[in-house]
matplotlib code that plots the C-alpha trace (Angstrom):
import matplotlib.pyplot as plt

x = [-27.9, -30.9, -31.7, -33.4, -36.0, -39.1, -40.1, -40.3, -39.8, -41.9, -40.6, -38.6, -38.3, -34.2, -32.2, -28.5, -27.0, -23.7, -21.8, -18.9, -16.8, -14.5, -10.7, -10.1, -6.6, -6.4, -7.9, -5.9, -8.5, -12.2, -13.8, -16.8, -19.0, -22.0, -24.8, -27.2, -29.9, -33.6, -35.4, -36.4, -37.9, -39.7, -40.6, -42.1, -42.6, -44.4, -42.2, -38.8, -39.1, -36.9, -35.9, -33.4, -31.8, -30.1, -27.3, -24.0, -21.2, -19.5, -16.9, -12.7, -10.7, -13.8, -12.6, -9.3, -10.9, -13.2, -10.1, -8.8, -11.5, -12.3, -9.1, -8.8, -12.0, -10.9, -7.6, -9.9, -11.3]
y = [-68.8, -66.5, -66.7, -64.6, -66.1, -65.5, -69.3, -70.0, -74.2, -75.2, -75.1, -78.4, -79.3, -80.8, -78.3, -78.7, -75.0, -74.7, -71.2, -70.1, -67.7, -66.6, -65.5, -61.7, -60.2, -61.9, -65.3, -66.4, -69.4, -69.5, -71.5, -73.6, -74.3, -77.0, -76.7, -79.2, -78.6, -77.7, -74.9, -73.1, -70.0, -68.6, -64.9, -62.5, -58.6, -57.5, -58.9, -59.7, -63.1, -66.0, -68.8, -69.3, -72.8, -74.5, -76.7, -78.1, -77.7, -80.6, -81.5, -82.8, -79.6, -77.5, -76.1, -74.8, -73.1, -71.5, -70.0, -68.9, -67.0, -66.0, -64.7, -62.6, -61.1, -60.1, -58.4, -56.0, -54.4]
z = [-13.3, -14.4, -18.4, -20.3, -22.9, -24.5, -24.4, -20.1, -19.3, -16.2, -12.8, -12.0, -16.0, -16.3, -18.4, -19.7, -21.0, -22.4, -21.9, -24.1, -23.0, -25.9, -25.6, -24.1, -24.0, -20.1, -20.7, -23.9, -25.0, -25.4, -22.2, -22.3, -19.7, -19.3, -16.7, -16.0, -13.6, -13.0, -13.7, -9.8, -11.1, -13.5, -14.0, -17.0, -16.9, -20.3, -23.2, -20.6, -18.7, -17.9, -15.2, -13.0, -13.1, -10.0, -11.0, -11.3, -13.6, -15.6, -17.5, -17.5, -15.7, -15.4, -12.1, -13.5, -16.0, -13.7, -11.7, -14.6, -16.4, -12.6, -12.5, -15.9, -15.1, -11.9, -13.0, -15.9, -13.2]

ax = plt.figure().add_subplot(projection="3d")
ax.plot(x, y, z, "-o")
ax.set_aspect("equal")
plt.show()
């Protein structure tokens, strides 16, 4: 995932970003989503930089919530 951020970490430098998706007319419940990883990339352009983090996503029935937000977001296009 690429975010966007004023304040860059280093390159390598262990991150943990949480995501939460809230509830749309297709996926009835709000969905959260944990990332821990490190940081692979780094960019800035004038006053917009970030970093890209390579990672893994955690947590109890993670996966099924990924298919189903997946899913809704699929079917609004």
């Amino acid at each position: 995932m690429f975010v966007l951020t004023a304040q860059r970490p280093s390159i390598g430098t262990q991150v943990e970003i949480e995501v939460v998706v809230p509830a749309f007319d297709l996926v009835p419940r709000e969905h959260r989503f944990r990332c821990t990883g490190r940081v692979t990339r780094v960019e800035a352009c004038l006053q917009l930089g970030g970093f890209a983090v390579t990672g893994r996503i955690e947590g109890d029935g993670m996966q099924d919530d990924i298919e189903t937000l997946a899913a809704g977001l699929m079917t609004k296009q």
